[in-house]
N, C-alpha and C positions, 0 to 999 in steps of 0.2 A: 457385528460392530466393527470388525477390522476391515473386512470387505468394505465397507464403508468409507473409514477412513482410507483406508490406501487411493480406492476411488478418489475423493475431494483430494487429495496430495496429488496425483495426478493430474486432476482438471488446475490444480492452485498450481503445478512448476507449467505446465502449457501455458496459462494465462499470461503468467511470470517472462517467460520468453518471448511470448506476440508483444506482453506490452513493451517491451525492450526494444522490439525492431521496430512496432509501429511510433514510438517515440524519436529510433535513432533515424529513422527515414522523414521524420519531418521534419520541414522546415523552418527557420524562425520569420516571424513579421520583417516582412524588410528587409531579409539579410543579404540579397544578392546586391549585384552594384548597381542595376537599373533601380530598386528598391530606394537606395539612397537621393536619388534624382527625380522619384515619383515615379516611375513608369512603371509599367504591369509585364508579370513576369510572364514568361512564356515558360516555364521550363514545366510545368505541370502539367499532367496528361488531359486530367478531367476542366482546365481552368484555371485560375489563380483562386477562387473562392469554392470551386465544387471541392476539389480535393480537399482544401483547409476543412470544410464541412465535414465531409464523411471521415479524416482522418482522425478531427476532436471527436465527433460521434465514439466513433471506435475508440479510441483511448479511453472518453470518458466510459465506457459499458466494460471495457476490461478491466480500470480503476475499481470498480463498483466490483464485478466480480472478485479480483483481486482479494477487497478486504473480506467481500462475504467469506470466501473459504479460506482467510486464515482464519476469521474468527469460529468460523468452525471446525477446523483444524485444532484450535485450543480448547475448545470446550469437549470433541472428539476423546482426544490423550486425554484432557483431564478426568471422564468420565472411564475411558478403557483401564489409567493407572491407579486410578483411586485416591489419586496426590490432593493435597490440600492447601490451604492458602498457607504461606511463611508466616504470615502473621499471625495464626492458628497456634501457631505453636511457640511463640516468642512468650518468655512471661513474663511480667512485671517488674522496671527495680524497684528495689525497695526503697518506700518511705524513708526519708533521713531526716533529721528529729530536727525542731528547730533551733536557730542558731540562739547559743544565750546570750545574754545582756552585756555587752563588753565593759570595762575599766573606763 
């Protein structure tokens, strides 16, 4: 089971970092100066709309991965530690009596 997790913690900080460059290398809608004026950018390799494609593709599938292995990251430790919910072990206040009839 640790094999395990250490594995998904690996693939979860790798994902963590692509998604981070494949975010910080893209570009916004419109933000160069020919954008503001309508014109079509030139500065992309693949195109002005092939790269926009392939780069949401790729963000969106390493989002997606992203949450898979944290959520499995938590359920992982919780099953290796044997920890419990906080709420498990919260108890109850007590009942406080009702108020009486005032003056």
């Amino acid at each position: 089971m640790q094999i395990l997790f250490y594995f998904v913690l690996v693939v979860h900080i790798i994902v963590c970092l692509a998604l981070i460059f494949i975010v910080l290398i893209q570009q916004g809608r419109s933000a160069d100066l020919a954008g503001a004026f309508g014109g079509q950018g030139s500065q992309t390799a693949f195109g002005p709309r092939a790269a926009a494609n392939v780069l949401t593709r790729v963000t969106t599938w390493c989002a997606v991965i992203f949450m898979c292995t944290s959520i499995s990251l938590v359920v992982l430790y919780q099953r290796a530690s044997g920890s419990h919910s906080v709420l498990e072990e919260a108890t109850p206040a007590p009942a406080s009596a009702p108020a009486k009839p005032g003056k």
